[in-house]
C-alpha positions in Angstrom: -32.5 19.3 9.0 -34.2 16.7 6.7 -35.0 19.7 3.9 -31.0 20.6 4.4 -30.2 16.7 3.4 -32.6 16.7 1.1 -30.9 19.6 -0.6 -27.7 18.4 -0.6 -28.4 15.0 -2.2 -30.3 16.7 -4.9 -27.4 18.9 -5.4 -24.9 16.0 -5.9 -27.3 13.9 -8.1 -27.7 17.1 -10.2 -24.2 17.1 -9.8 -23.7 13.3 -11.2 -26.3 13.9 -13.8 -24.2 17.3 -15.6 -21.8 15.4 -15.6 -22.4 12.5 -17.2 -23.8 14.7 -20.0 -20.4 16.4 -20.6 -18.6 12.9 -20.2 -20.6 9.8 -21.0 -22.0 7.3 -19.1 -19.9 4.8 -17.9 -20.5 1.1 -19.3 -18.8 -2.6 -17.6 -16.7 -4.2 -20.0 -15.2 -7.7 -19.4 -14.0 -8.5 -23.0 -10.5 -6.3 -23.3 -10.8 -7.8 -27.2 -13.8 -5.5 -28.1 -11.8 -2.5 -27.4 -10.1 -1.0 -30.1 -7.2 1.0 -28.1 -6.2 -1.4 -25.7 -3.4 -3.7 -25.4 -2.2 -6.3 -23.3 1.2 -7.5 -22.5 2.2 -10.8 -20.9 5.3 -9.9 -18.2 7.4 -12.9 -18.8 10.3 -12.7 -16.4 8.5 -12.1 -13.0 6.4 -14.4 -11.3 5.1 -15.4 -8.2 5.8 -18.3 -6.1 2.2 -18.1 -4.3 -0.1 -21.5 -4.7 -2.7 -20.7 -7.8 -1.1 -17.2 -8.4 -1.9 -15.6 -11.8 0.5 -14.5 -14.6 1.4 -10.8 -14.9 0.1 -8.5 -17.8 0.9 -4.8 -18.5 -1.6 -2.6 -20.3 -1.5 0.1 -22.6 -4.6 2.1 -23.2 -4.6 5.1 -25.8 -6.5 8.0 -24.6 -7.2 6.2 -21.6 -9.1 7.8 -18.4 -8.5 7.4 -14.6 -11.0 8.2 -12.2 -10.4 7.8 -8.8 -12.6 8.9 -5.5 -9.5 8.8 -3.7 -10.9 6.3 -1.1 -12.2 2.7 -2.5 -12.5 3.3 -5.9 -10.0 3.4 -9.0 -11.7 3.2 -12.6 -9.7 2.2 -15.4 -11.4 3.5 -18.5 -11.6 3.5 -22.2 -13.8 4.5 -25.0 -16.2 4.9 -21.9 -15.8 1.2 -21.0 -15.1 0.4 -17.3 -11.9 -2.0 -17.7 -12.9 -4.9 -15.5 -9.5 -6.6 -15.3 -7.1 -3.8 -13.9 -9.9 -1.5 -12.0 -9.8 -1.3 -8.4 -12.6 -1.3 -5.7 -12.8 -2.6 -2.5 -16.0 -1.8 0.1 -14.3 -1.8 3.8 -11.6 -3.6 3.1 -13.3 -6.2 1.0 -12.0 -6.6 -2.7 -15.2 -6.7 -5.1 -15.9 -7.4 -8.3 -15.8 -4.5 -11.1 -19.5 -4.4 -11.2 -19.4 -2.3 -8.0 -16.8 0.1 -9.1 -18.3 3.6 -8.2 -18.8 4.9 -11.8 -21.0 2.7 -13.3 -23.3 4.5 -11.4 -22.2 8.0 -10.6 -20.2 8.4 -13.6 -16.9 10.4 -13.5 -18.2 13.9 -11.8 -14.9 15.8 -12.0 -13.4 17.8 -13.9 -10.9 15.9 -16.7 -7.6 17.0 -16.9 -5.6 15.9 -19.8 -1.8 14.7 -20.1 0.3 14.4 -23.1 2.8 11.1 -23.4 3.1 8.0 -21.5 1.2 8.0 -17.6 2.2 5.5 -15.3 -0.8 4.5 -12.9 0.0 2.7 -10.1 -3.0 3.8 -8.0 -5.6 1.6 -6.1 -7.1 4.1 -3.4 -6.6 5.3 0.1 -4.4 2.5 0.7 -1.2 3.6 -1.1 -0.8 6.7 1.2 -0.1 4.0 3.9 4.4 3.3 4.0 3.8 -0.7 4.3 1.4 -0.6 0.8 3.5 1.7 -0.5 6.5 -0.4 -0.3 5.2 -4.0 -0.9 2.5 -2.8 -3.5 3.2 0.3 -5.0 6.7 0.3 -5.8 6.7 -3.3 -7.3 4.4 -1.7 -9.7 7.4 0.4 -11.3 9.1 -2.6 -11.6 6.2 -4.6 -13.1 6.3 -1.9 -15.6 10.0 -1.8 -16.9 10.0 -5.4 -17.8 7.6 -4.3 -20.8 8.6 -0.4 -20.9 11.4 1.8 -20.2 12.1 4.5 -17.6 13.4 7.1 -19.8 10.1 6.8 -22.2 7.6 7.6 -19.3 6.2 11.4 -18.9 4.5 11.2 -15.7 3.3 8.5 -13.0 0.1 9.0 -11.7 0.6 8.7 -7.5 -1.6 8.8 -4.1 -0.8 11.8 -1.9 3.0 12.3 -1.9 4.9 12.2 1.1 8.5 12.5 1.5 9.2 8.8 1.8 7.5 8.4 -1.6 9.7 11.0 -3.5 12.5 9.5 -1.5 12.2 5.7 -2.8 11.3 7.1 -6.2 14.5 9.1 -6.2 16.5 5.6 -6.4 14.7 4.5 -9.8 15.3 8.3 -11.8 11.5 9.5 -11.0 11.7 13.2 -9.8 8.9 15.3 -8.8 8.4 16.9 -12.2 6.9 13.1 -13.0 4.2 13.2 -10.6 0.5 13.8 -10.9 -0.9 13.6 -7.5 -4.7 12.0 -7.4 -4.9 13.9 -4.1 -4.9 16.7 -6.5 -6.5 15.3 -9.9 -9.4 13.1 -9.1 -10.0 12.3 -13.1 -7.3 12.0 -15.8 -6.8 11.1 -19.6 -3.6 10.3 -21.1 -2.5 10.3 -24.2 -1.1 6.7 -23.2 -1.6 5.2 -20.1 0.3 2.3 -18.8 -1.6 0.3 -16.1 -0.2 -3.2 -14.6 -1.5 -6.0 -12.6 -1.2 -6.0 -8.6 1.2 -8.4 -7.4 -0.4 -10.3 -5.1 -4.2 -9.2 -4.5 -6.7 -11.6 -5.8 -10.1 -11.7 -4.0 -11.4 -11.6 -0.9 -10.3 -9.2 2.0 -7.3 -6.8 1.8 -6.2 -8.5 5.1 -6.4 -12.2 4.2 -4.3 -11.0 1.0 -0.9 -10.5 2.6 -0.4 -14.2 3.0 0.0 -13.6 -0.7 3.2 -11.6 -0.9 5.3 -13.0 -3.1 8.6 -13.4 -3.0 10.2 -11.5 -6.2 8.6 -8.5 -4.1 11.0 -8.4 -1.4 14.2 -10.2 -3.3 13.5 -7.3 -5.7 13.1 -4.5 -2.7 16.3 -5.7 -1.3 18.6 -5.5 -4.6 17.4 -2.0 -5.2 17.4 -0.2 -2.2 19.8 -2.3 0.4 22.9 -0.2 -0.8 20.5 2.7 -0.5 21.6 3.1 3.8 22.2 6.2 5.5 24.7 5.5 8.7 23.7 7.3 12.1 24.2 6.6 15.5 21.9 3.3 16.2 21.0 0.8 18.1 20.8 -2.9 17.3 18.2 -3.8 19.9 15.2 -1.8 19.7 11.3 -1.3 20.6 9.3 0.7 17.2 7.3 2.9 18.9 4.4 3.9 17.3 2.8 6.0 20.2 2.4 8.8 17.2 0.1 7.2 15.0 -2.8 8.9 13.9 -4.5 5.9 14.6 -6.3 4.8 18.0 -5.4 0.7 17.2 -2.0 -1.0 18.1 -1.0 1.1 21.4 -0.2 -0.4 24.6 -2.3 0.3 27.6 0.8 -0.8 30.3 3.6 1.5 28.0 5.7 3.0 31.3 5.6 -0.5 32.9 6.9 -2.1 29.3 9.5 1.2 28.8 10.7 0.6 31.9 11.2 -3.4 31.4 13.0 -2.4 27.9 15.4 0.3 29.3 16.5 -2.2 31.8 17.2 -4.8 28.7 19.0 -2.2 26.7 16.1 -1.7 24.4 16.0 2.0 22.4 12.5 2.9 21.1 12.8 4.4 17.8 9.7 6.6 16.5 10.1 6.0 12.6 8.5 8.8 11.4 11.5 10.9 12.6 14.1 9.0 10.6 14.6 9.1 6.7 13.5 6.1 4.0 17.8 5.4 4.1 18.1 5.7 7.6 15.1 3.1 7.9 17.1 0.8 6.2 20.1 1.0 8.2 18.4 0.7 11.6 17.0 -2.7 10.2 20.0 -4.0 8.4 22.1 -3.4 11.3 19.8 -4.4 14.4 19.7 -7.8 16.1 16.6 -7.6 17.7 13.3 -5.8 16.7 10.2 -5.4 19.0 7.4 -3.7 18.0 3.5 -3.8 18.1 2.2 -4.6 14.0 2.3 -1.8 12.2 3.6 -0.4 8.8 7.2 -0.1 10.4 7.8 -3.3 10.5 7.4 -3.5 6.3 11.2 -2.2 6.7 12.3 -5.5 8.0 12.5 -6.6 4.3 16.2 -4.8 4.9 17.0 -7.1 7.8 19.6 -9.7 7.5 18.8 -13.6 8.0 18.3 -14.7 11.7 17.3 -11.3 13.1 14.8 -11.7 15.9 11.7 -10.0 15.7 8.9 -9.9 17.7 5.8 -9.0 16.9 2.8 -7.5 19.4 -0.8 -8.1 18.0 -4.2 -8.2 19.4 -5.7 -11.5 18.7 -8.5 -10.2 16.3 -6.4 -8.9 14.1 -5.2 -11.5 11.5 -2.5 -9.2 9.0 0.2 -12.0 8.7 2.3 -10.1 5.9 5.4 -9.3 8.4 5.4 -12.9 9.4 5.7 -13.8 5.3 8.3 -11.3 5.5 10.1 -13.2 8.2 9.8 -16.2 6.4 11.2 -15.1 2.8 14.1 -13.0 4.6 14.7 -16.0 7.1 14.4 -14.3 10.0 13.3 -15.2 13.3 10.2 -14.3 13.8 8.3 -14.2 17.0 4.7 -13.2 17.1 2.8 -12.3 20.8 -1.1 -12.1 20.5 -2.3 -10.4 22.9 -6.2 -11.2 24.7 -8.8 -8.7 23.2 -10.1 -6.0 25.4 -14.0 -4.9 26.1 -14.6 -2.0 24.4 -14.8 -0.1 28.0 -11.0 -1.0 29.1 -9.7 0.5 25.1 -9.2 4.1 26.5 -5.7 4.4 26.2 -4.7 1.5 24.3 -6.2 -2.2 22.9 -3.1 -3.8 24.3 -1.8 -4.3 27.2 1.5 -6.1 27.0 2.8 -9.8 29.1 5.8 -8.7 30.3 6.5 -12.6 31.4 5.8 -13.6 27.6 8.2 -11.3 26.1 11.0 -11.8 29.0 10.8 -15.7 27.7 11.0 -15.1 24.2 13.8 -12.3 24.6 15.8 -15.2 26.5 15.4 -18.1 24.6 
């Protein structure tokens, strides 16, 4: 077993090592004036209203490189120069400085594949395959990028794993499938020119503490483009999200038949998302009057609710995401949040929550 492991990391660092040969060795850069075939852009007309926010840029690199290892890493490169500024890493959830980004030590060990024209990258790893990043991070991207370039003069944007809700939203602003150049499928770009912009609100620290950060232009912008976007169907304007087909084991109620039971008799729905459309989405929230749901990325579609809709949000008490409660506050809605006690690892078999009925039945009739 050892001699098998031993093999396989001598096959990746001969790996790393070819590599490098064929494309260079990857150096940190923190001065974008040293390189040649770089440019930055200040984005004038958008800004954040967060405390000690920073300004906006836009970048245009010529022949610049992506590499990404589609999980914590995105390297922004040019001339073989690892473009502190606008490279992404993060190590479990932790944002970290450039110096840690993947390739300064493994190089780039795919294979390059090269794109004519103007690339659009908006990636920053496994996170923008998730809905709620995908709405409040990703997509303000595009927008970042038309106040210094147009629409009509980009080739291709450079995406996470696609998923109908991404070609869906992307089909409001003009960008087709024929734009798209999946990172799920090409690990390591060049383009001819690449276009890379600032995130909107992630500074430092942890991915979690980073939502307090959302700024408002984000969801004020969300709103004017994709508000008109509805598609009507027979709803409900008090309903539960149910998210008991998530892929993931956190955020599920232990007590679920006793708190179905309590919401049938209160005329509650429950609404799995996944089975509705991006534009039905948006009508469920525009048109509801009451939302409960334990915190997941459905709630990121309450940026399409209307002022003074009451929402009530389930979450254990360890877990500190406020970004839906930011939300609230931009949108002016009523926000209600119930943290629940957290459970020994023993009593998590079938859920991490289990759910005061008394606590919501006081907030439901306040």
């Amino acid at each position: 077993m050892k001699f098998r492991k031993f093999l396989q990391i001598l096959f990746k660092k001969t790996f790393q090592f070819l590599f490098k040969l064929f494309y260079g060795t990857i150096k940190l850069n923190n001065n974008l004036e040293n390189l040649k075939n770089e440019k930055k852009t200040k984005i004038d007309d958008i800004k954040s209203d967060i405390l000690n926010s920073k300004e906006y840029f836009s970048y245009k690199i010529l022949n610049g490189r992506v590499y990404t290892d589609y999980n914590e890493n995105v390297a922004i490169i040019s001339e073989n120069n690892l473009i502190s500024e606008i490279s992404y890493q993060q190590v479990k959830g932790n944002l970290v400085d450039a110096s840690q980004n993947i390739v300064l030590k493994n190089g780039t060990p795919r294979i390059k594949k090269k794109f004519k024209g103007r690339v659009l990258c908006v990636l920053q790893g496994a996170s923008g395959n998730n809905y709620s990043h995908w709405i409040l991070e990703i997509l303000p991207k595009i927008k970042m990028y038309t106040e210094n370039y147009s629409l009509d003069d980009l080739d291709y944007i450079y995406l996470p794993r696609v998923d109908i809700f991404q070609k869906e939203t992307l089909s409001v602003l003009g960008i087709y499938e024929d734009k798209f150049i999946s990172s799920e499928k090409f690990r390591h770009i060049e383009a001819e020119e690449l276009i890379v912009v600032d995130h909107p609100y992630y500074y430092k620290g942890t991915i979690l503490e980073q939502n307090k950060n959302q700024p408002t232009w984000v969801i004020k912008w969300l709103r004017e483009t994709y508000l008109n976007c509805e598609k009507k169907f027979d709803s409900k304007k008090n309903f539960f999200i149910d998210r008991s087909d998530s892929k993931y084991n956190h955020n599920q109620i232990q007590n679920i038949t006793e708190v179905s039971n309590y919401l049938k008799k209160n005329n509650f729905i429950s609404y799995k998302l996944e089975s509705l459309s991006f534009f039905e989405k948006i009508y469920l929230f525009k048109n509801a009057d009451i939302i409960i749901g334990i915190h997941g990325a459905g709630f990121v579609n309450t940026v399409f609710s209307k002022p003074n809709t009451k929402i009530i949000e389930i979450r254990p008490f360890l877990y500190s995401n406020t970004v839906y409660e930011r939300i609230s506050n931009i949108n002016n809605l009523n926000y209600h949040l119930i943290q629940t006690e957290t459970l020994e690892e023993s009593k998590r078999t079938n859920g991490d929550i289990n759910l005061p009925l008394e606590e919501l039945d006081n907030i439901l009739n306040k």
